[in-house]
C-alpha positions as CSV (number, residue, x, y, z in Angstrom):
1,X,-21.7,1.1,19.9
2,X,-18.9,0.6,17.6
3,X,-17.1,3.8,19.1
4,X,-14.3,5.2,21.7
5,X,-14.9,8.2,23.9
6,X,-11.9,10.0,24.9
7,X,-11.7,12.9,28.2
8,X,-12.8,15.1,25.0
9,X,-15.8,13.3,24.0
10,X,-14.4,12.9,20.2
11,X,-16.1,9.9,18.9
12,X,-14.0,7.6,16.7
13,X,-15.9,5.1,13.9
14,X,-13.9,2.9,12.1
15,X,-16.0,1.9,8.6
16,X,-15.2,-0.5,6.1
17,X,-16.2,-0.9,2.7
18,X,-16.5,-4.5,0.9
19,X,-12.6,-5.3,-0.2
20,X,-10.5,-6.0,2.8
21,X,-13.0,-6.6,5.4
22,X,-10.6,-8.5,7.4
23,X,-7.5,-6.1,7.6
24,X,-9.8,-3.3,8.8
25,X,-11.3,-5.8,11.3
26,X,-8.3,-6.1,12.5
27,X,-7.0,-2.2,12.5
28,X,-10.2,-2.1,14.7
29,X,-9.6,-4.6,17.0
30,X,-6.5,-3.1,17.9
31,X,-7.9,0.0,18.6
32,X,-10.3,-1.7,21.3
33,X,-13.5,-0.9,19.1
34,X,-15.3,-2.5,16.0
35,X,-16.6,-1.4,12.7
36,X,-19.7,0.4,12.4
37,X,-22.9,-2.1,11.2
38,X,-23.1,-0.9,7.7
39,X,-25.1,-2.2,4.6
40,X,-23.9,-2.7,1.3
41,X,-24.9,-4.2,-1.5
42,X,-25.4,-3.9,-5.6
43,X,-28.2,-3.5,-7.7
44,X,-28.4,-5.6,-10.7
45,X,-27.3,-3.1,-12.6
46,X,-24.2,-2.8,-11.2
47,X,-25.3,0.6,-8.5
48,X,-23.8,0.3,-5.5
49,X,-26.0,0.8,-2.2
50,X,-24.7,2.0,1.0
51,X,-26.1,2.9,4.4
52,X,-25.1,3.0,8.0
53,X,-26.8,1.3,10.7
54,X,-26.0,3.5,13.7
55,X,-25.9,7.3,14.0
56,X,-22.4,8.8,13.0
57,X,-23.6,12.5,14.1
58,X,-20.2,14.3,15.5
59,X,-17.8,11.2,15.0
60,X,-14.2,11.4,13.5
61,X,-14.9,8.6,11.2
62,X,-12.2,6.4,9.1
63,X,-13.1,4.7,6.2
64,X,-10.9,2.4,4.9
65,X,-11.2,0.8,2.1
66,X,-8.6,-1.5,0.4
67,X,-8.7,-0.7,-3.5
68,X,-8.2,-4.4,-5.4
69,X,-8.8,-6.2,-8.4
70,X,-12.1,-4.7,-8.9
71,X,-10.5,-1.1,-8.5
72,X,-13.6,0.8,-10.0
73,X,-16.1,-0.5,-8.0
74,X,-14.5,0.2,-4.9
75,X,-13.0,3.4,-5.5
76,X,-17.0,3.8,-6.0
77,X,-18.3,2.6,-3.0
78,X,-15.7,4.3,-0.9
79,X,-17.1,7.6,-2.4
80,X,-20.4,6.2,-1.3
81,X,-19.3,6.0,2.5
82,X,-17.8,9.4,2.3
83,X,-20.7,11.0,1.0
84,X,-23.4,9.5,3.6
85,X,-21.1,10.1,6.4
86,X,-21.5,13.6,5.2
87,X,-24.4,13.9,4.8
88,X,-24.9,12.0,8.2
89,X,-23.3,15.1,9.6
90,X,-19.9,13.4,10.5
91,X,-17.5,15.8,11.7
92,X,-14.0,14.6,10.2
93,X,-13.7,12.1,7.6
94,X,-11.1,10.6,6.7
95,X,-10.2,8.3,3.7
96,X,-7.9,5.4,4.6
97,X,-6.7,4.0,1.3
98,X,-3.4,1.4,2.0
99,X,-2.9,1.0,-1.9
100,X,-4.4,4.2,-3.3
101,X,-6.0,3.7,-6.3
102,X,-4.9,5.0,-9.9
103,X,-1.2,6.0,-7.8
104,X,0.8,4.8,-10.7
105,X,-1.3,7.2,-13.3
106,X,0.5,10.5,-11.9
107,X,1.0,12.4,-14.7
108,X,1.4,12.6,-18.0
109,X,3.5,10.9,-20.3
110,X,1.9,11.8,-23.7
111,X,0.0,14.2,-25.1
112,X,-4.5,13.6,-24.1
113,X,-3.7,11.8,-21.6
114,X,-5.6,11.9,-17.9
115,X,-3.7,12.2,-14.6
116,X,-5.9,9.7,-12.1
117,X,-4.3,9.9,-8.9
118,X,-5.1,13.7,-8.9
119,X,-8.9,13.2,-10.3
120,X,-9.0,10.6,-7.2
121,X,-7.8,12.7,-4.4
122,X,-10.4,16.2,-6.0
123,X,-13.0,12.9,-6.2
124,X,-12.6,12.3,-2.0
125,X,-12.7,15.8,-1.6
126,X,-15.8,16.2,-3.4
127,X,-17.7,13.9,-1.7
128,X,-17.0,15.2,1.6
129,X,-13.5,13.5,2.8
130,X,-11.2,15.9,5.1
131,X,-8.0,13.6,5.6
132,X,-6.4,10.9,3.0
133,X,-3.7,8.3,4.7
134,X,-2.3,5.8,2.8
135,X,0.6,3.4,3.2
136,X,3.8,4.1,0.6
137,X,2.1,5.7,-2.5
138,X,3.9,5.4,-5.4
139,X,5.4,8.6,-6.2
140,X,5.3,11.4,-3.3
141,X,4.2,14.6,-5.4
142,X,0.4,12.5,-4.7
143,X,0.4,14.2,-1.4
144,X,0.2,17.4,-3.1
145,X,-3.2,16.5,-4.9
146,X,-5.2,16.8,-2.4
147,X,-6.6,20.3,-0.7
148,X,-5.6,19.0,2.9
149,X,-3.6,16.9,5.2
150,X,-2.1,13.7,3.7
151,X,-0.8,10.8,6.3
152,X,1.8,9.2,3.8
153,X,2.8,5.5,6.2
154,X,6.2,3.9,5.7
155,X,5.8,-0.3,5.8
156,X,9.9,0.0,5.7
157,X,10.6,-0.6,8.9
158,X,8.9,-3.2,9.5
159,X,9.6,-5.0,6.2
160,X,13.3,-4.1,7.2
161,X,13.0,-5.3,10.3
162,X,11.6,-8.8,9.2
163,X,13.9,-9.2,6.6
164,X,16.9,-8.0,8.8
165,X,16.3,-10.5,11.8
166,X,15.9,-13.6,8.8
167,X,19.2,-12.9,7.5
168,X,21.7,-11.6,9.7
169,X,23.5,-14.1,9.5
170,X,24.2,-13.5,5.7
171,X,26.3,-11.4,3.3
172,X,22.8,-8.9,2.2
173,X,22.6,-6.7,-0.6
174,X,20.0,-4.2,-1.1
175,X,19.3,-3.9,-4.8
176,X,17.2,-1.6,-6.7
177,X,15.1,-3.0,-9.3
178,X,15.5,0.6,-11.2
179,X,16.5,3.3,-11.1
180,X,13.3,5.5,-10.4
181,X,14.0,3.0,-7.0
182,X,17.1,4.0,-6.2
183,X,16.5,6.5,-3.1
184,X,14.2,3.9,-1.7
185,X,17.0,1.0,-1.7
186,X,19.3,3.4,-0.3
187,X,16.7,4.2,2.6
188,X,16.9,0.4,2.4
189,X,20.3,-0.5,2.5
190,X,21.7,2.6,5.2
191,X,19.0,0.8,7.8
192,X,20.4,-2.6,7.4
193,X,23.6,-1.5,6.4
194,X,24.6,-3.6,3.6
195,X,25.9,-2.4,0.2
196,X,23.5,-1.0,-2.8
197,X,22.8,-2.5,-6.4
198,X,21.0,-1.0,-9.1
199,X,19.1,-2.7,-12.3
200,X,18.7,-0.7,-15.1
201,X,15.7,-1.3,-17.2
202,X,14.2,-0.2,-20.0
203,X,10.1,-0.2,-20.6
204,X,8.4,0.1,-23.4
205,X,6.3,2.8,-23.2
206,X,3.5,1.0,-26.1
207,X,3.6,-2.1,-24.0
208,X,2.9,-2.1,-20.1
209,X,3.8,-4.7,-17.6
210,X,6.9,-5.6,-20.2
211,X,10.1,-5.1,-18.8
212,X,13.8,-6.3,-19.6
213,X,16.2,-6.3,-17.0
214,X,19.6,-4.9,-18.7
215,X,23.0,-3.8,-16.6
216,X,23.5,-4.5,-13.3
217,X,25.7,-2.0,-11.2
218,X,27.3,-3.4,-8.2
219,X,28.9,-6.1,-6.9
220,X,26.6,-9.4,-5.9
221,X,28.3,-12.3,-6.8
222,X,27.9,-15.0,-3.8
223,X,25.5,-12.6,-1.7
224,X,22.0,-12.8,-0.9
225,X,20.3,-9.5,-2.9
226,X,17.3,-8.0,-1.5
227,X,14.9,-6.6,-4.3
228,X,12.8,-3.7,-2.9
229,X,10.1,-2.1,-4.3
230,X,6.6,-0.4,-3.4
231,X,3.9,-3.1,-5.5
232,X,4.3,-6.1,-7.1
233,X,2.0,-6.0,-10.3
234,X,2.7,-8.8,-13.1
235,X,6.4,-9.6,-11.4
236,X,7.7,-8.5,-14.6
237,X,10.2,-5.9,-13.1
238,X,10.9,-8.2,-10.6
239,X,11.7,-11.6,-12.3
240,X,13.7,-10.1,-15.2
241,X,15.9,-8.5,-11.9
242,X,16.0,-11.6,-10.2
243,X,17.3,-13.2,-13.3
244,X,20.0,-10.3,-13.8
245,X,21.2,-11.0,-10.4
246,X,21.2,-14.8,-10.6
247,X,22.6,-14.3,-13.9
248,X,25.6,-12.3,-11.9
249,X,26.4,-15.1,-9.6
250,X,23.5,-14.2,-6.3
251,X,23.0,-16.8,-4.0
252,X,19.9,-15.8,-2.9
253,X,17.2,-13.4,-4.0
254,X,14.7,-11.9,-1.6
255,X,12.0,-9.8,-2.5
256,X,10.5,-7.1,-0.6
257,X,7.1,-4.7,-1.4
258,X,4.6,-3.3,0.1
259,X,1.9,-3.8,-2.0
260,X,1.0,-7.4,-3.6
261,X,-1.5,-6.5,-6.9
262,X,0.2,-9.7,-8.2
263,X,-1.9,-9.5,-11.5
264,X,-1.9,-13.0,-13.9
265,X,0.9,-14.3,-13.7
266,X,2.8,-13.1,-10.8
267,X,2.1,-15.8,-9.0
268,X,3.3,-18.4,-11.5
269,X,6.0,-16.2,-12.2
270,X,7.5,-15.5,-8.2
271,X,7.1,-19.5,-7.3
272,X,9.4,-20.2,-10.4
273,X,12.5,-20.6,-8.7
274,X,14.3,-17.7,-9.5
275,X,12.9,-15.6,-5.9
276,X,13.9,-17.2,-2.5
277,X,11.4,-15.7,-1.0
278,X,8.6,-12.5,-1.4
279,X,7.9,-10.7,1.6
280,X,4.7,-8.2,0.9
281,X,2.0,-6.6,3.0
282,X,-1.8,-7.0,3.5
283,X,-2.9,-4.0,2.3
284,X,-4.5,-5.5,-0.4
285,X,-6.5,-9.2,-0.1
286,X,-4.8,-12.0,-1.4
287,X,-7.5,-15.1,-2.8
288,X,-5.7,-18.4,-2.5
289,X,-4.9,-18.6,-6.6
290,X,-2.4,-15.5,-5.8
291,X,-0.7,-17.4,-2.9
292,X,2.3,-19.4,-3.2
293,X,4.9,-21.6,-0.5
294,X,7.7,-18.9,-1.5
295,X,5.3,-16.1,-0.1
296,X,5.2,-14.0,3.4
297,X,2.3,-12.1,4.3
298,X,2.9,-9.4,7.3
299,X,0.0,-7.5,8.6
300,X,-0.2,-3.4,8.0
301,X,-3.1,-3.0,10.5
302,X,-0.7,-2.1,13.7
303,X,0.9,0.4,11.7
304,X,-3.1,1.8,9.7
305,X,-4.0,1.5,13.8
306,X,-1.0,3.3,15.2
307,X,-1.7,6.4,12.6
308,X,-5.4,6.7,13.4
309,X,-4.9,6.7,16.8
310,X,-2.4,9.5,16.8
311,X,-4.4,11.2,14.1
312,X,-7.6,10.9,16.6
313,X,-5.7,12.0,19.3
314,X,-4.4,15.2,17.5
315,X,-0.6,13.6,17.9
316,X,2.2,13.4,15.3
317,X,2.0,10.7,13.0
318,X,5.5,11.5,12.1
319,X,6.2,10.3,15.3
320,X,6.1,7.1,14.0
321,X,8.9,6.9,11.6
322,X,12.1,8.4,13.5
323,X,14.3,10.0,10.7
324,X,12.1,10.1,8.2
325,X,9.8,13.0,9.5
């Protein structure tokens, strides 16, 4: 009934809202169950309507939810889940958010300004969520928003490893788009063991998603540069680096990220010719006008299924990245 029974009689549910239905179909799958029958729909007015077909008394329940274009309404509706499963009398809830919402808003950079990640973590919180876990959020100090444990998942290693296999046969460098990236690409560049670049930039602060790419430090003349970083929004950042490093005599350019936003006109932008080739995740759903030839999908749900499973099982989900517990 959509549910595993261990020698302990925990009950898991895996529950899905609206904007990813296929990764967590899959996160499911792996764990040998399915997702709990639920109903969802809007109103006309916009309300959203949520209710769950089966009783979730006593489960340890995950609801994942992938947070998309759309954002509001799904940061909404995963709320909704939350809260019934409350009030449903779940006993541990836990909020599985791959690309957590509002991440980049962390704090504040002027003066009457909101910080959203930390009003979305006291928002799961409030409506009844015990756990958050979410894949490589975009500054660290997030886990320390919310009043209980965080499961923060690396896709590194398994970008890395992708990326490794493909070209190791050629002269890699791992480059940092900026410098806010730098410990990342070093993470990077000590697992494939290649040498480290770094992009300086400089934003303006009165006009997002415009970037320039300025200095480049480090050597890549003739080598194929790896470009790491955690989303892909616009492909500003990205571009203008990819340029930089073409610009200094690359061969190759190879981008890496976690999460693909890829916002009007990343698309148009990454199939340009400049990037060889973007490897991202599936933690957020890609519609067909966001896909291009240049573009590699790899699936997060072994890794979202791995960390439930030791979270059910009362393991280590540290476990899971050696060296970087």
């Amino acid at each position: 009934m959509g549910e595993i029974t261990l020698h302990n009689e925990k009950k898991l549910v895996i529950v899905s809202g609206r904007a990813h239905t296929a990764l967590a179909e899959e996160v499911a799958e792996l764990l040998g169950t399915r997702l709990l029958p639920t109903t969802a729909y809007d109103f006309a007015n916009g309300e959203t309507f949520v209710r769950y077909e089966e009783s979730v008394r006593g489960v340890d329940a995950f609801v994942i939810q992938s947070h998309a274009n759309g954002i509001n309404n799904w940061v909404m509706e995963q709320l909704l889940m939350v809260d019934a499963l409350k009030r449903a009398s779940a006993k541990r809830i836990t909020v599985v958010a791959p690309f957590f919402p509002y991440a980049r808003q962390d704090k504040k950079h002027k003066g009457r300004e909101p910080i959203s990640a930390r009003l979305m973590t006291d928002l799961f919180k409030a409506a009844g969520a015990n756990r958050l876990m979410s894949v490589d959020l975009h500054t660290p100090q997030i886990q320390g928003f919310f009043d209980g444990p965080v499961d923060h998942l690396w896709a590194l290693p398994m970008l890395a490893d992708y990326v490794g296999e493909k070209y190791a046969t050629e002269n890699l460098t791992v480059v940092s788009p900026d410098s806010g990236r730098v410990r990342v690409a070093d993470i990077w560049a000590e697992r494939l063991g290649t040498p480290l670049a770094i992009i300086h930039k400089r934003r303006d602060p009165d006009k997002p998603n415009q970037v320039e790419a300025h200095e480049l430090v480090g050597d890549v003349s003739g080598r194929t540069c790896l470009l790491v970083d955690d989303m892909i929004d616009t492909a500003g950042t990205i571009v203008a680096a990819a340029k930089a490093l073409k610009n200094n005599g690359a061969a190759k350019v190879i981008v890496a990220a976690t999460h693909a936003v890829f916002s009007h006109p990343a698309a148009e932008r990454l199939s340009s010719g400049v990037v060889d080739e973007v490897v991202v995740t599936n933690t957020l759903p890609l519609r067909p006008d966001q896909m291009f030839d240049n573009l590699t999908v790899l699936s997060i749900a072994p890794l979202i299924a791995s960390a439930i499973k030791a979270v059910f099982g009362d393991d280590s989900v540290n476990k899971l990245f050696p060296g970087h517990a």
